[in-house]
PyMOL commands that place a pseudoatom at each C-alpha (Angstrom):
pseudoatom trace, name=CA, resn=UNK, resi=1, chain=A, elem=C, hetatm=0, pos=[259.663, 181.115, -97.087]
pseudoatom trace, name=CA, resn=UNK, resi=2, chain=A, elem=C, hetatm=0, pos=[261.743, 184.129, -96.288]
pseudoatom trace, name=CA, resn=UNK, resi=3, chain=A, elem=C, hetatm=0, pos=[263.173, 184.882, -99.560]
pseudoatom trace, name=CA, resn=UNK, resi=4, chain=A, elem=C, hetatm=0, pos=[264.610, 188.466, -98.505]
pseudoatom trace, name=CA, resn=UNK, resi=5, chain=A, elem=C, hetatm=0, pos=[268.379, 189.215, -100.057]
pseudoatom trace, name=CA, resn=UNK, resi=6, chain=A, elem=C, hetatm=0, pos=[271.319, 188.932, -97.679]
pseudoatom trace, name=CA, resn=UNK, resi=7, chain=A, elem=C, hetatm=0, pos=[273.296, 191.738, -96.945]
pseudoatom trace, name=CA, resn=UNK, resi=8, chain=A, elem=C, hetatm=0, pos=[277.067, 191.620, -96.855]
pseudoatom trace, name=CA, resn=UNK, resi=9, chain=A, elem=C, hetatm=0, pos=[279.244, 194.396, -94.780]
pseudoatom trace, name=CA, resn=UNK, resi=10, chain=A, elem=C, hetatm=0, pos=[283.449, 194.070, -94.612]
pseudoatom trace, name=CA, resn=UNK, resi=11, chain=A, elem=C, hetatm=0, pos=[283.715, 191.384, -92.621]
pseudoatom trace, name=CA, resn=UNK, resi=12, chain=A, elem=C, hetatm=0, pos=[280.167, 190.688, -91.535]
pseudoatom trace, name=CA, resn=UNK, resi=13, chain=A, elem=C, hetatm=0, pos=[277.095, 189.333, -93.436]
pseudoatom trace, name=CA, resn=UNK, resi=14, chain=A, elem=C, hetatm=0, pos=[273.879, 190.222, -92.309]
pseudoatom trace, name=CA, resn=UNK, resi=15, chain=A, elem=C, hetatm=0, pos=[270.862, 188.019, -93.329]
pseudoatom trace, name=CA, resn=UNK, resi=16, chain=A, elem=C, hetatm=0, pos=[267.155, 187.314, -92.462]
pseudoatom trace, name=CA, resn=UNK, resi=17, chain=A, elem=C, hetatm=0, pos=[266.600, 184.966, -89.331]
pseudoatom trace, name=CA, resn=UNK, resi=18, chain=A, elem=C, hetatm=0, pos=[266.149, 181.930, -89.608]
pseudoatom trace, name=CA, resn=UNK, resi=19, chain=A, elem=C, hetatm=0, pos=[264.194, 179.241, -86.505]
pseudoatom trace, name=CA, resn=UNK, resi=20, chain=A, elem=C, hetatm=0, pos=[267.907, 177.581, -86.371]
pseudoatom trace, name=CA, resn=UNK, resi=21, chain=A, elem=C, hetatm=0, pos=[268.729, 180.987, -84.852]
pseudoatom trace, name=CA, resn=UNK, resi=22, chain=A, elem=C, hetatm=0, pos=[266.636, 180.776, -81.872]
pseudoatom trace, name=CA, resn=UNK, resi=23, chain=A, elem=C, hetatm=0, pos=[269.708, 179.989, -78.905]
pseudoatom trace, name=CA, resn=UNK, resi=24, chain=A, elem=C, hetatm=0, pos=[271.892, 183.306, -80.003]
pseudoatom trace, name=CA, resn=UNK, resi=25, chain=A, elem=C, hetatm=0, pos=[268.825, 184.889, -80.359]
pseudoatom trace, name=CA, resn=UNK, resi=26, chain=A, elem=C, hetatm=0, pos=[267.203, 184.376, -77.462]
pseudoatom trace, name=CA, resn=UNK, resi=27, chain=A, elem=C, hetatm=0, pos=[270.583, 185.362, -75.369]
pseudoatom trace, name=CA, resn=UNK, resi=28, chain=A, elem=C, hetatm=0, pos=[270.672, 188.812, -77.595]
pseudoatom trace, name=CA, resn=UNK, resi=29, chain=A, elem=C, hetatm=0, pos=[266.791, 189.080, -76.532]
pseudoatom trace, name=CA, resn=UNK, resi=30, chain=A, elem=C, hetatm=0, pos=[268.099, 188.778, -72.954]
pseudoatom trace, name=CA, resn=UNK, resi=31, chain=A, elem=C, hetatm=0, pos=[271.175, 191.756, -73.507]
pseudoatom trace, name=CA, resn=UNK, resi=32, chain=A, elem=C, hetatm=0, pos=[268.960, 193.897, -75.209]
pseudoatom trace, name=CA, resn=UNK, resi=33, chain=A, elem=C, hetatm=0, pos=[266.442, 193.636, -72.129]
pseudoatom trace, name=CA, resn=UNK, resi=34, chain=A, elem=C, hetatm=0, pos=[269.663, 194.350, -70.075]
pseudoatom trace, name=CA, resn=UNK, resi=35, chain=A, elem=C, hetatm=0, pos=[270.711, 197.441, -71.477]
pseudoatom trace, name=CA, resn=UNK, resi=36, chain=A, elem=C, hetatm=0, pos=[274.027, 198.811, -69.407]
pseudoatom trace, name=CA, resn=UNK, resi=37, chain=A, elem=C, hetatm=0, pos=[272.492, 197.650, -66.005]
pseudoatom trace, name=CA, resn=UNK, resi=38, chain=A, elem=C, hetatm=0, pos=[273.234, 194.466, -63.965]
pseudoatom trace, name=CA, resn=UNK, resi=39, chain=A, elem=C, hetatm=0, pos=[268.763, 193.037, -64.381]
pseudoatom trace, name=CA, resn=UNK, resi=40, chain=A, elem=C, hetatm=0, pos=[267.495, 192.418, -67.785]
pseudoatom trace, name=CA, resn=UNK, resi=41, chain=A, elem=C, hetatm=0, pos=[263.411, 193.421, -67.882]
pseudoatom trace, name=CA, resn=UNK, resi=42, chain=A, elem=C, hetatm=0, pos=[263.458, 189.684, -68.942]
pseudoatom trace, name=CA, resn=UNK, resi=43, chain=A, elem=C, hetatm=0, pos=[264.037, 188.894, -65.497]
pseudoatom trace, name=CA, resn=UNK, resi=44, chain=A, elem=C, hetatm=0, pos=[260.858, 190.538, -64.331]
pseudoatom trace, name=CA, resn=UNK, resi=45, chain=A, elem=C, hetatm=0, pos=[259.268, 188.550, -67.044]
pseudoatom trace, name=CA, resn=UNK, resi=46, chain=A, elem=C, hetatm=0, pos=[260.244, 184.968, -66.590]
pseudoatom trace, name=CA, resn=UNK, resi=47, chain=A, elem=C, hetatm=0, pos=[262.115, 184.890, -62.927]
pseudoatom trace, name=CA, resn=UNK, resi=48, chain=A, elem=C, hetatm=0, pos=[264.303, 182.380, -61.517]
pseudoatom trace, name=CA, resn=UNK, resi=49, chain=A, elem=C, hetatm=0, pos=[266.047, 179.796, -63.629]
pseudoatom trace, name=CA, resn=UNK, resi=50, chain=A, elem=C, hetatm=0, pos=[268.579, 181.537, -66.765]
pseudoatom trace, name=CA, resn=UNK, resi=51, chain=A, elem=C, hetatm=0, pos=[267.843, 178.171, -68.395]
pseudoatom trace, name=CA, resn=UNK, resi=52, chain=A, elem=C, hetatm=0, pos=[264.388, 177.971, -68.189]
pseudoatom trace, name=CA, resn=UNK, resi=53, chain=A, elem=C, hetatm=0, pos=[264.293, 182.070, -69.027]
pseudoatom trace, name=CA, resn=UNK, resi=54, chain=A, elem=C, hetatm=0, pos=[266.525, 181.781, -72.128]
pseudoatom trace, name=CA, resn=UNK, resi=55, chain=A, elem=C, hetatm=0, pos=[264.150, 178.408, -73.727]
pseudoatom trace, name=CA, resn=UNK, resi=56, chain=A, elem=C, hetatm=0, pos=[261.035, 180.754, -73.375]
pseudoatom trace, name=CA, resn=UNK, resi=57, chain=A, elem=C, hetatm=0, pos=[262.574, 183.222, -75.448]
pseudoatom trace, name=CA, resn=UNK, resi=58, chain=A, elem=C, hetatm=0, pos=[263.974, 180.795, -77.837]
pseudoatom trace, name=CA, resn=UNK, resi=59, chain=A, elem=C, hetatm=0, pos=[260.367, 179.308, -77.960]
pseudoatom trace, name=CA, resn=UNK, resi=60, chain=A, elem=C, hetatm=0, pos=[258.558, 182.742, -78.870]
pseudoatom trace, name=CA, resn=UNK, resi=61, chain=A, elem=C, hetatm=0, pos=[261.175, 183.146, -81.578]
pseudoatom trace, name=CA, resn=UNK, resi=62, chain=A, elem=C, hetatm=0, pos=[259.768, 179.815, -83.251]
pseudoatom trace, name=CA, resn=UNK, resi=63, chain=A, elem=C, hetatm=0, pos=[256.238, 179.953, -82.071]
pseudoatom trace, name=CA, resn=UNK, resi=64, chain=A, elem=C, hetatm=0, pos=[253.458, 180.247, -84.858]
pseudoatom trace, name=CA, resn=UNK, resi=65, chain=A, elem=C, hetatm=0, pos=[252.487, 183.305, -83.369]
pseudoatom trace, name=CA, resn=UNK, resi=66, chain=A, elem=C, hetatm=0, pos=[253.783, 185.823, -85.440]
pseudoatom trace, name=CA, resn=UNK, resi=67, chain=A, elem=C, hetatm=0, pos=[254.177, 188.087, -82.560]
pseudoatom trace, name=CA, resn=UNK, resi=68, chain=A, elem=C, hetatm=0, pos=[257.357, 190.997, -82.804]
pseudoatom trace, name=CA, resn=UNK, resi=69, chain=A, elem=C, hetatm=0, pos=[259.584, 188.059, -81.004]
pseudoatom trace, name=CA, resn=UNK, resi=70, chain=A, elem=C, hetatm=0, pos=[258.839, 185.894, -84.274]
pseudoatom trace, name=CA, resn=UNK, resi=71, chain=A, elem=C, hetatm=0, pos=[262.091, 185.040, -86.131]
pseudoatom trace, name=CA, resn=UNK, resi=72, chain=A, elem=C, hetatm=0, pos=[260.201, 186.842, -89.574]
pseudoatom trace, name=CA, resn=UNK, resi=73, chain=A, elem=C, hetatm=0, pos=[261.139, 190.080, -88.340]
pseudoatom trace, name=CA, resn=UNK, resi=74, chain=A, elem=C, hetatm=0, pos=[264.434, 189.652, -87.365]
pseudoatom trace, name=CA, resn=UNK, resi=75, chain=A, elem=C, hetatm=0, pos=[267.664, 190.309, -88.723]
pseudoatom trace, name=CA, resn=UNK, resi=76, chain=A, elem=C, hetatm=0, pos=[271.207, 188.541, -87.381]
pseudoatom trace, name=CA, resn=UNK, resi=77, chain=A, elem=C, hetatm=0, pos=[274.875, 189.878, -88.313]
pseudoatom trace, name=CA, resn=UNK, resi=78, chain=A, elem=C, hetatm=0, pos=[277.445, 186.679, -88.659]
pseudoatom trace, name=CA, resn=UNK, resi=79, chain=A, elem=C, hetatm=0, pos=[281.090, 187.364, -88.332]
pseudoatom trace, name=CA, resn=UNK, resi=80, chain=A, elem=C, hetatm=0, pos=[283.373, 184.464, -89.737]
pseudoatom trace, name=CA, resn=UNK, resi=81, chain=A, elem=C, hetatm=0, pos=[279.780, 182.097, -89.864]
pseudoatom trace, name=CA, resn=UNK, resi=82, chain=A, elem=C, hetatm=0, pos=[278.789, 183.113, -85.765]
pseudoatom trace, name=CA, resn=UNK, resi=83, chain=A, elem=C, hetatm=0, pos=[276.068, 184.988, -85.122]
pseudoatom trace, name=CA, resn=UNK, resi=84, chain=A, elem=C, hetatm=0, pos=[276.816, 187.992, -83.799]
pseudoatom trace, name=CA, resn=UNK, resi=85, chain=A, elem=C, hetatm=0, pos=[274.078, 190.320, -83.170]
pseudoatom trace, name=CA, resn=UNK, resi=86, chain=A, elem=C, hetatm=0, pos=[270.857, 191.004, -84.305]
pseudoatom trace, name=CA, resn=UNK, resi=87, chain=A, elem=C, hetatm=0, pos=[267.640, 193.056, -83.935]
pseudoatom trace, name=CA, resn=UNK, resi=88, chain=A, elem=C, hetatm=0, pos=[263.936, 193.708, -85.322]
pseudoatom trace, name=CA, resn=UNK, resi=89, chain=A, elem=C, hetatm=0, pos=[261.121, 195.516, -86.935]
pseudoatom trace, name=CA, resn=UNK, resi=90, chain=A, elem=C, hetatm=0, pos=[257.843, 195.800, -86.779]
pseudoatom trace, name=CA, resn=UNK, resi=91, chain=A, elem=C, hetatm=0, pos=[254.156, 197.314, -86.830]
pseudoatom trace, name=CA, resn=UNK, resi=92, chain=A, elem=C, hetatm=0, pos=[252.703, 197.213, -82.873]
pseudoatom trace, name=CA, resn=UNK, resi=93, chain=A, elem=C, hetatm=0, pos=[249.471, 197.259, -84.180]
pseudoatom trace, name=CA, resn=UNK, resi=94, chain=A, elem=C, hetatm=0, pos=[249.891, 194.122, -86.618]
pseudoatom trace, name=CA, resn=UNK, resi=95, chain=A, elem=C, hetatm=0, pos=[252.671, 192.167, -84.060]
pseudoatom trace, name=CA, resn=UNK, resi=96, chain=A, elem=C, hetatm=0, pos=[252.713, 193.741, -80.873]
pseudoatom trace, name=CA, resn=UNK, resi=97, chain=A, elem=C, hetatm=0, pos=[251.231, 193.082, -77.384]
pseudoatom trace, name=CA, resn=UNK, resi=98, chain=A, elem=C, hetatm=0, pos=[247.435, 191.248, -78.835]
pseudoatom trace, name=CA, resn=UNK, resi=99, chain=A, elem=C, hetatm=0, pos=[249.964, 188.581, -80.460]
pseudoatom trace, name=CA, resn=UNK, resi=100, chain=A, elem=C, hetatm=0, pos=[252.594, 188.411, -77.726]
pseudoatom trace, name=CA, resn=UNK, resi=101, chain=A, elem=C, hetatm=0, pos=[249.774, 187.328, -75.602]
pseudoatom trace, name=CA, resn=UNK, resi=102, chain=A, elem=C, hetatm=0, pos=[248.670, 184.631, -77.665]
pseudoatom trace, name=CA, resn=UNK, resi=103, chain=A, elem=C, hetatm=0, pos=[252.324, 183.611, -78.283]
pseudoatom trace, name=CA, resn=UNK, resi=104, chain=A, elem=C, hetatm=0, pos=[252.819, 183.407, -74.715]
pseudoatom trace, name=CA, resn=UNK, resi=105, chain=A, elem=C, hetatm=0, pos=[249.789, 180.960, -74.289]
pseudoatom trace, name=CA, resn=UNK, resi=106, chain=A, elem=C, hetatm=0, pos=[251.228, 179.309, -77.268]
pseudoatom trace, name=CA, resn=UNK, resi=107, chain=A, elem=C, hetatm=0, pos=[254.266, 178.499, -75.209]
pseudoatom trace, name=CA, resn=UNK, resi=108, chain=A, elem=C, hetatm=0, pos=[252.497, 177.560, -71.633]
pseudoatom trace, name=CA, resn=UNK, resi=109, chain=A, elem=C, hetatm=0, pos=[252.210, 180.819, -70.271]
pseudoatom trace, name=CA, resn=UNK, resi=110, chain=A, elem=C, hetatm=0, pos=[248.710, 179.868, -68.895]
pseudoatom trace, name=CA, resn=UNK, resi=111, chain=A, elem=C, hetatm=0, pos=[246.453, 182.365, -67.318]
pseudoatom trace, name=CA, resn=UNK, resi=112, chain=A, elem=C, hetatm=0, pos=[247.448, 182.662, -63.723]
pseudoatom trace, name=CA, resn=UNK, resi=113, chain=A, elem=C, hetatm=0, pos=[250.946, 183.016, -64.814]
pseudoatom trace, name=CA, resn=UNK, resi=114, chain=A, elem=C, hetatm=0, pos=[250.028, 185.702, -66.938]
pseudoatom trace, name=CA, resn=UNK, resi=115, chain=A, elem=C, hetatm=0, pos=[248.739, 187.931, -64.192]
pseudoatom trace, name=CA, resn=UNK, resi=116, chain=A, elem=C, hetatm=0, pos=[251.399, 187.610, -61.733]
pseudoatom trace, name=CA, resn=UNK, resi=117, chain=A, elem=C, hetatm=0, pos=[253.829, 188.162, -65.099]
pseudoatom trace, name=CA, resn=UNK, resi=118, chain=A, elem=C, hetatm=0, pos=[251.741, 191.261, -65.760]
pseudoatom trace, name=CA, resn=UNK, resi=119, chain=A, elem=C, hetatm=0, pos=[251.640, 192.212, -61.895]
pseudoatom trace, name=CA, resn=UNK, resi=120, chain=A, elem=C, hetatm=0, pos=[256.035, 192.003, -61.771]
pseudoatom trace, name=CA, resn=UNK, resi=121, chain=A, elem=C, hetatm=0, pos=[256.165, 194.466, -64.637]
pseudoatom trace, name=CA, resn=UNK, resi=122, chain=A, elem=C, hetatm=0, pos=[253.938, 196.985, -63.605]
pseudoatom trace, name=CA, resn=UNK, resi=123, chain=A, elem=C, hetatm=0, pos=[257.077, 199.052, -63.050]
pseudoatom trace, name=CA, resn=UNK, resi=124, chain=A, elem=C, hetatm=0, pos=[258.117, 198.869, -66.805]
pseudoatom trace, name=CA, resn=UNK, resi=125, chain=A, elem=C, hetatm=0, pos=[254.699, 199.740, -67.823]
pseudoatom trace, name=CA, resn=UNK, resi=126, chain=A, elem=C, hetatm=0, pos=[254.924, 202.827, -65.907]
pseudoatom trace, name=CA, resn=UNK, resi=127, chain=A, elem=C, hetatm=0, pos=[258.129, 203.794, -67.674]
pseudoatom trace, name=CA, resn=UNK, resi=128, chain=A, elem=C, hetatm=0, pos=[257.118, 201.832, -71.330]
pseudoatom trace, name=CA, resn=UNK, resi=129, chain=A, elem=C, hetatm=0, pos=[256.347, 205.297, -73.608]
pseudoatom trace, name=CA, resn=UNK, resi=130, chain=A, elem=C, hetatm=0, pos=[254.333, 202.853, -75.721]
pseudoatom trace, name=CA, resn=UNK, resi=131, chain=A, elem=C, hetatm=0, pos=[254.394, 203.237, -79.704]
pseudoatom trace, name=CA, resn=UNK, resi=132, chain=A, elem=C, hetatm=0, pos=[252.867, 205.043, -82.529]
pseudoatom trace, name=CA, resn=UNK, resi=133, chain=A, elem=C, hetatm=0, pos=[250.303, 203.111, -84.167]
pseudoatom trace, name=CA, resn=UNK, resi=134, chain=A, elem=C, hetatm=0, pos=[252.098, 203.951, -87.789]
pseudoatom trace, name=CA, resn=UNK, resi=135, chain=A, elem=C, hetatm=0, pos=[255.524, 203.462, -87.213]
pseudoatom trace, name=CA, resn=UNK, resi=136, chain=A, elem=C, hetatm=0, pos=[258.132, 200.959, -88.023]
pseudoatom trace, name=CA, resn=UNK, resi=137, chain=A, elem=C, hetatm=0, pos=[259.431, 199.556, -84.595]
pseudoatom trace, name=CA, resn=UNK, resi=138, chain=A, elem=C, hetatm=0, pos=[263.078, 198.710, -83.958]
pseudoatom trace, name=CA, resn=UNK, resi=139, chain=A, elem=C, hetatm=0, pos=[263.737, 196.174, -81.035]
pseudoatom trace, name=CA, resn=UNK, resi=140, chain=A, elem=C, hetatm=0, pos=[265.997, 193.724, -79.446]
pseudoatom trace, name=CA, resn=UNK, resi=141, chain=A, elem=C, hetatm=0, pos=[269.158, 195.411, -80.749]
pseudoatom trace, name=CA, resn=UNK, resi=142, chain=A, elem=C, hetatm=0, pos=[271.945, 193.627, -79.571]
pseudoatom trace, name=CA, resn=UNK, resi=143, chain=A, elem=C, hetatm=0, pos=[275.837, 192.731, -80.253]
pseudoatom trace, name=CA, resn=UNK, resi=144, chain=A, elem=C, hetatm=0, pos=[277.597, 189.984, -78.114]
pseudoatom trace, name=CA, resn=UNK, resi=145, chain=A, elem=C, hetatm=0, pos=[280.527, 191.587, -76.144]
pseudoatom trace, name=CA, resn=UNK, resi=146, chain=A, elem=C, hetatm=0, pos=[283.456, 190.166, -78.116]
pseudoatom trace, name=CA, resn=UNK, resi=147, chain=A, elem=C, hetatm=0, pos=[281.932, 191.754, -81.420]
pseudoatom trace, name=CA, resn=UNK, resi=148, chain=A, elem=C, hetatm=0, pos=[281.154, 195.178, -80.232]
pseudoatom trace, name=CA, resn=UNK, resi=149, chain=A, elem=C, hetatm=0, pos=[282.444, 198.467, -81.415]
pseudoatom trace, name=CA, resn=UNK, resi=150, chain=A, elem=C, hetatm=0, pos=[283.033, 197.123, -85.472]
pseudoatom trace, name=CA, resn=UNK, resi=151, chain=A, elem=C, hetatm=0, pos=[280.589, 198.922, -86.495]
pseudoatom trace, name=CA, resn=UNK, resi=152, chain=A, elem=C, hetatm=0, pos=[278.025, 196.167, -86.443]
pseudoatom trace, name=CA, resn=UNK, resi=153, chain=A, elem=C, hetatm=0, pos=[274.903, 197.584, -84.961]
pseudoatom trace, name=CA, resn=UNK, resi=154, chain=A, elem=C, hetatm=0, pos=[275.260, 200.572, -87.038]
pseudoatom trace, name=CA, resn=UNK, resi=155, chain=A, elem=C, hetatm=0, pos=[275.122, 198.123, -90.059]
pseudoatom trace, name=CA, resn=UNK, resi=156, chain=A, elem=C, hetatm=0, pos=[271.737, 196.341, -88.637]
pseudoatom trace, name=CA, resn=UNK, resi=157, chain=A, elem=C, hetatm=0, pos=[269.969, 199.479, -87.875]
pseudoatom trace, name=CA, resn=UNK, resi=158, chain=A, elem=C, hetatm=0, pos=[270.782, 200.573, -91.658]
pseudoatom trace, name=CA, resn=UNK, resi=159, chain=A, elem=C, hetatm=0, pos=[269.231, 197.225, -93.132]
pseudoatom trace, name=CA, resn=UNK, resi=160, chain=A, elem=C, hetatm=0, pos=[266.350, 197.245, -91.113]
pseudoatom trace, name=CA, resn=UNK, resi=161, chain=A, elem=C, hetatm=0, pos=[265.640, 200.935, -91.394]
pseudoatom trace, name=CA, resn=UNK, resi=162, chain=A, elem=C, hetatm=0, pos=[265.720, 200.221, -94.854]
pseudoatom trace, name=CA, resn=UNK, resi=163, chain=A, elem=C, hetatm=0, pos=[263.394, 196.847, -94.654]
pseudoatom trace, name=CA, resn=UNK, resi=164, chain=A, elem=C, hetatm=0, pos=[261.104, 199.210, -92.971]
pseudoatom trace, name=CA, resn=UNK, resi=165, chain=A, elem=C, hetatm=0, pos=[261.187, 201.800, -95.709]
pseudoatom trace, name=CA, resn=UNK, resi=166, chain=A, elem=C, hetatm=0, pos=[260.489, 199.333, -98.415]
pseudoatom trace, name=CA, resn=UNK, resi=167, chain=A, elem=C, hetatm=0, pos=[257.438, 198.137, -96.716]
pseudoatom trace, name=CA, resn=UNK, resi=168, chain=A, elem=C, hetatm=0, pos=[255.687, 201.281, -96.599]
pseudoatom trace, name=CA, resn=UNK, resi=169, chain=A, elem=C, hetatm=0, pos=[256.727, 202.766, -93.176]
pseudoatom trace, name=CA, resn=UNK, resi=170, chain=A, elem=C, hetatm=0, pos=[257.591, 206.665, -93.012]
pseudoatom trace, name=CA, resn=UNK, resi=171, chain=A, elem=C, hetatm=0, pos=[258.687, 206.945, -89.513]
pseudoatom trace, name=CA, resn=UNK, resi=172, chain=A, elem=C, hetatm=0, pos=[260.796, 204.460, -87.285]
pseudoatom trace, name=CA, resn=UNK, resi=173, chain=A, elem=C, hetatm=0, pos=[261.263, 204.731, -83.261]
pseudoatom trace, name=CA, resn=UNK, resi=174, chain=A, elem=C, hetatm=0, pos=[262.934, 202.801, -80.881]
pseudoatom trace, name=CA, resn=UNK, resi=175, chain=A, elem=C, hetatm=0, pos=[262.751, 202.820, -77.072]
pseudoatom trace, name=CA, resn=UNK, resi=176, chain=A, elem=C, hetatm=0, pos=[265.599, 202.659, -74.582]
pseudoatom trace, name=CA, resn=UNK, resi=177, chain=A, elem=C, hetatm=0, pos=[267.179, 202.697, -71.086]
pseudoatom trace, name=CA, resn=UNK, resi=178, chain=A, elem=C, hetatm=0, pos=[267.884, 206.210, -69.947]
pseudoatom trace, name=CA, resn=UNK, resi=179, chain=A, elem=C, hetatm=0, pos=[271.885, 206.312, -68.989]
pseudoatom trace, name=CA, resn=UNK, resi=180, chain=A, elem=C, hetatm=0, pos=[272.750, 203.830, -71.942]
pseudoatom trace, name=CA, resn=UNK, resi=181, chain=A, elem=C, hetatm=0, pos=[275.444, 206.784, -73.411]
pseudoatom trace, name=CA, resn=UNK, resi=182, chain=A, elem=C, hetatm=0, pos=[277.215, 204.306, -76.320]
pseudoatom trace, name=CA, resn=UNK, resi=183, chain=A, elem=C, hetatm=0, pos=[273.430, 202.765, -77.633]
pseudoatom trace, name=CA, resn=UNK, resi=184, chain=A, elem=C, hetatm=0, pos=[272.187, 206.591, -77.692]
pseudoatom trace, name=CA, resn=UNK, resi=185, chain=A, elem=C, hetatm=0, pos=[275.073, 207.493, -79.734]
pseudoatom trace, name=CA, resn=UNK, resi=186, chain=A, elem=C, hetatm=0, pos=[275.136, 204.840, -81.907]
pseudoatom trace, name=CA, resn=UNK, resi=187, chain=A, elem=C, hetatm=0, pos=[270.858, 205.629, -82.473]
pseudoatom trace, name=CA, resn=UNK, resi=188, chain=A, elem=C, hetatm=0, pos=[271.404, 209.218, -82.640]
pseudoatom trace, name=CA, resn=UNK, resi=189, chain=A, elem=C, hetatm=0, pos=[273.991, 208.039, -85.436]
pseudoatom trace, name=CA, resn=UNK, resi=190, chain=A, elem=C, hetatm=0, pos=[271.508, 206.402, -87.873]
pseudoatom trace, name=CA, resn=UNK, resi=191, chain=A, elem=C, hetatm=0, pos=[269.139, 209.713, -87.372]
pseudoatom trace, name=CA, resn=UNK, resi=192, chain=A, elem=C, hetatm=0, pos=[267.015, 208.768, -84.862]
pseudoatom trace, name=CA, resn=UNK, resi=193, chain=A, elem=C, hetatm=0, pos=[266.372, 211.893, -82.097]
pseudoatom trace, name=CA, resn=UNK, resi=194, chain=A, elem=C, hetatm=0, pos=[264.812, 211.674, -78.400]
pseudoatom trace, name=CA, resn=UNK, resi=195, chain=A, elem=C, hetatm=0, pos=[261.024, 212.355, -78.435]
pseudoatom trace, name=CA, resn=UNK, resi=196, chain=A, elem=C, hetatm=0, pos=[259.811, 211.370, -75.134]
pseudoatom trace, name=CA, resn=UNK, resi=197, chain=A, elem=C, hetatm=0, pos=[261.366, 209.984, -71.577]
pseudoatom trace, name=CA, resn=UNK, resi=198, chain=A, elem=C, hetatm=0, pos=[259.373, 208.574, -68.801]
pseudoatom trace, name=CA, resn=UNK, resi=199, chain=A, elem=C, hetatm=0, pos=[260.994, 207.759, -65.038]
pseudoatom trace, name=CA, resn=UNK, resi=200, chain=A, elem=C, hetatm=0, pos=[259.959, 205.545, -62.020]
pseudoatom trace, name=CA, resn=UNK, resi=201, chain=A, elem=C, hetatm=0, pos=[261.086, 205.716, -58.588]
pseudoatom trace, name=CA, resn=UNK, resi=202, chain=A, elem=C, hetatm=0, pos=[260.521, 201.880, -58.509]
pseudoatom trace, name=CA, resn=UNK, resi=203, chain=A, elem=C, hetatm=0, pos=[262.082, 200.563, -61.746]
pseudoatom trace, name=CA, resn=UNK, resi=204, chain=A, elem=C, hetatm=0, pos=[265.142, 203.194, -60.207]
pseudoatom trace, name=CA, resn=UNK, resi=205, chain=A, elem=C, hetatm=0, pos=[265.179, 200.910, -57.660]
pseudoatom trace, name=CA, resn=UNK, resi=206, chain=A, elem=C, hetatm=0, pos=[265.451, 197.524, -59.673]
pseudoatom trace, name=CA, resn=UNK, resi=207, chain=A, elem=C, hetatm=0, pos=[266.821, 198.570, -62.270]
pseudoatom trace, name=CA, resn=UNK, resi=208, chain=A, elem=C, hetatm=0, pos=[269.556, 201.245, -61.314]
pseudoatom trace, name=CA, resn=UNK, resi=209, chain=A, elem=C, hetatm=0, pos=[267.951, 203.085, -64.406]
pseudoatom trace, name=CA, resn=UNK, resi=210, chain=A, elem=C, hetatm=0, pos=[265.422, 206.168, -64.050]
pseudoatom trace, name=CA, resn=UNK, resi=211, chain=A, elem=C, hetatm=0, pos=[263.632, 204.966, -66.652]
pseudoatom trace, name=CA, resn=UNK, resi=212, chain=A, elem=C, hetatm=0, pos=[262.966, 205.188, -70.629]
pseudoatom trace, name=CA, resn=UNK, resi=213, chain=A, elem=C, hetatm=0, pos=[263.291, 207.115, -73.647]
pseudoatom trace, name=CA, resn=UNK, resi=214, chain=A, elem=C, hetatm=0, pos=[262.038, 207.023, -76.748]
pseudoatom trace, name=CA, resn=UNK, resi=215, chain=A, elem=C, hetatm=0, pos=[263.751, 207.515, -79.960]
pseudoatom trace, name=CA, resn=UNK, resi=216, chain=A, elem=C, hetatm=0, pos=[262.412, 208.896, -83.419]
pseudoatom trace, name=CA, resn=UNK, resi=217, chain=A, elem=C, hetatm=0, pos=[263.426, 209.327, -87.151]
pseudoatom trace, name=CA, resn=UNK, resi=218, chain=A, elem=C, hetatm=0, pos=[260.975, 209.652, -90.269]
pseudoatom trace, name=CA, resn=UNK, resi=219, chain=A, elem=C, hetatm=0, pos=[262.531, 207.287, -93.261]
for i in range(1, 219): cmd.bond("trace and resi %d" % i, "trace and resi %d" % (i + 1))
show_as sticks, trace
zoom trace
């Protein structure tokens, strides 16, 4: 049982996630993936149907797999009792890609599927800066539009920098979209500096992006 303290902000209360957050989460998954350009990296992920895209999501957020899209690491912000935003942290080396692979099997991602998944994003992997085997990793940071600019993600990045902190961590990093001016600002806010950027002529051309950049802060 997740027994970690809720968190209350003016106006806002942000808590652990719990599996009955799974729908707003998986469509603040898809945002974050998004960024400020018109194709989430979701899309290269799980094409065609939104539908079909959004329950896969929602299904690695309650899978057993305790992979980094696991509910356990996540964090939501309710305004008046909606959810409202949320994000993550986590260790890649004790919930990233060897347990996203076995939480994708765990929700019928067989093995041919897996290769032409792994084939669409070779453009992402080209421009994916990868993460420090140490650090505390934030992810899926995302407000809905009609609760953005109250402060909100500022207020998530605070509590989970801080979750992160209490479990040991001494540095945090993020990555993100190059060209995505407000998120940078609002990262650069909570202390967190660029370290790294890596561009693509191809994910330019799908995603209307050069690439990515990663972000870094010691706690």
């Amino acid at each position: 049982m997740n027994e970690e303290p809720e968190m209350r902000k003016p106006g806002a209360l942000i808590r652990p996630a719990t599996p009955a957050d799974a729908p707003e989460a998986a469509r603040l998954m898809y945002l974050a993936g998004k960024s400020h350009v018109e194709r989430s990296i979701y899309e290269l992920m799980f094409p065609g149907d939104m539908e079909e895209l959004l329950r896969k999501l929602a299904a690695l957020f309650t899978a057993e797999t305790p992979s980094f899209y696991h509910y356990s690491h996540y964090l939501v912000c309710e305004v008046d009792g909606e959810v409202a935003g949320c994000l993550c942290g986590y260790n890649e080396s004790r919930n990233g890609d060897a347990l996203v692979r076995k939480a994708l099997a765990e929700v019928g991602i067989d093995r041919a599927e897996g290769k032409a998944m792994n084939a669409r994003l070779q453009p992402f992997y080209r421009v994916f800066p990868g993460h420090y085997p140490d650090s505390w990793v934030v992810e899926h940071v995302a407000v809905f539009p009609a609760f953005r600019r109250r402060g909100l993600v500022t207020a998530l990045l605070e509590e989970i920098l801080r979750k992160g902190s209490e479990q040991g961590y001494t540095c945090a990093e993020l990555n993100m979209l190059i060209g995505n001016e407000p998120a940078r600002s609002a990262y650069e806010k909570a202390g967190f500096v660029v370290v790294e950027e890596k561009t693509d002529r191809e994910f330019m051309r799908i995603f209307n992006s050069p690439g990515m950049m990663r972000m870094y802060r010691e706690l």
